[in-house]
C-alpha positions in Angstrom: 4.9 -29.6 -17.9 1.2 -29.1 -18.8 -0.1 -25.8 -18.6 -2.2 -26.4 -15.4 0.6 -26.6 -13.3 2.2 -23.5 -14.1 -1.0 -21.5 -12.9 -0.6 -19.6 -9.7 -3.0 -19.6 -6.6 -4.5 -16.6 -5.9 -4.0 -15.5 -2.0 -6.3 -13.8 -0.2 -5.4 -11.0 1.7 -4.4 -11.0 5.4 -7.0 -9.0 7.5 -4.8 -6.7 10.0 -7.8 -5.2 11.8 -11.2 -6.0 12.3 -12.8 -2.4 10.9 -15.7 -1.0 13.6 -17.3 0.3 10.6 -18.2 -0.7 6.3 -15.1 -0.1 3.7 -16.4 2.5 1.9 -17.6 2.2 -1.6 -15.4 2.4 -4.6 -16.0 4.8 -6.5 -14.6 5.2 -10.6 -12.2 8.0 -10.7 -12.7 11.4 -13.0 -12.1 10.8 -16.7 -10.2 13.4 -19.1 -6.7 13.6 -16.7 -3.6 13.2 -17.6 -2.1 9.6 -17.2 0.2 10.8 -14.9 -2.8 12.5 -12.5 -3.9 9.2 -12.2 -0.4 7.4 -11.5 0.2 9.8 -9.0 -3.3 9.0 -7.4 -2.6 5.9 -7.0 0.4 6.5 -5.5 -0.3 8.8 -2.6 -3.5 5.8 -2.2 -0.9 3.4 -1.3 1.5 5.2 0.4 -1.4 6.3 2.7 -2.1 2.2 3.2 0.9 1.5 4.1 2.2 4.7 6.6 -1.0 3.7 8.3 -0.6 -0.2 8.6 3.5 0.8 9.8 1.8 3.2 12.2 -0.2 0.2 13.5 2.6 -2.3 13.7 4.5 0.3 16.0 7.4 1.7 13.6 6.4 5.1 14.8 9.5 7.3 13.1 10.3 7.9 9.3 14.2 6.9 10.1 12.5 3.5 11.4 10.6 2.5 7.9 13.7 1.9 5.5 12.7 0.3 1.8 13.3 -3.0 3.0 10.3 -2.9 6.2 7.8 -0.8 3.8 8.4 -3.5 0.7 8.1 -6.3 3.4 4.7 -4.4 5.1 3.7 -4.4 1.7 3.8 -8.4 1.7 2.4 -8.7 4.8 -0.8 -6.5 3.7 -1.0 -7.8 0.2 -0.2 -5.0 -2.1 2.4 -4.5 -4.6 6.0 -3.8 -3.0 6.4 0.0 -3.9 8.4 1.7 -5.7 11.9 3.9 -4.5 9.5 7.1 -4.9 6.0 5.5 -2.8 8.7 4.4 0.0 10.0 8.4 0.1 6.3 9.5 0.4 5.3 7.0 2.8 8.2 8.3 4.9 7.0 11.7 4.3 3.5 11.0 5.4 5.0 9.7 8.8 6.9 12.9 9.1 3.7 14.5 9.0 1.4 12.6 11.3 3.2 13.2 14.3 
């Protein structure tokens, strides 16, 4: 099989909302942390994504968002499907925004 057909085609990302207002900018993050400061970062960024975008598709209580519809929200919004540990704190985060 030549190599050319083993490339994969890069997706673009499904729009959920239609923002009022500019993404802000990105901005690089502090240097001289730990790895895991960073890792952890990250983390609470995409566990923040996705309680939000579950928020917005209606699944309202923590009991609600089991692995399976945060991995599969994940999909649907175009991020890596999270980990055991981002799927507790995105549950977490719902607890807390009621």
């Amino acid at each position: 099989m030549p190599a050319a057909a083993l490339t994969t085609k890069r997706v673009s990302r499904p729009v959920l909302l239609d923002l009022p207002y500019a993404p802000l900018e990105k901005k690089a993050l502090p240097a001289g942390r730990p790895r895991e400061w960073y890792v952890n970062h990250n983390r609470r960024l995409k566990a923040m994504r996705l309680a939000i975008a579950l928020l917005d598709s209606g699944v309202h209580l923590p009991n609600q968002a089991k692995n399976t519809t945060i991995r599969s929200m994940a999909e649907e919004v175009g991020i890596h499907p999270p980990s055991d540990i981002t799927c507790h704190m995105v549950r977490a985060l719902m607890r807390y925004s009621r």
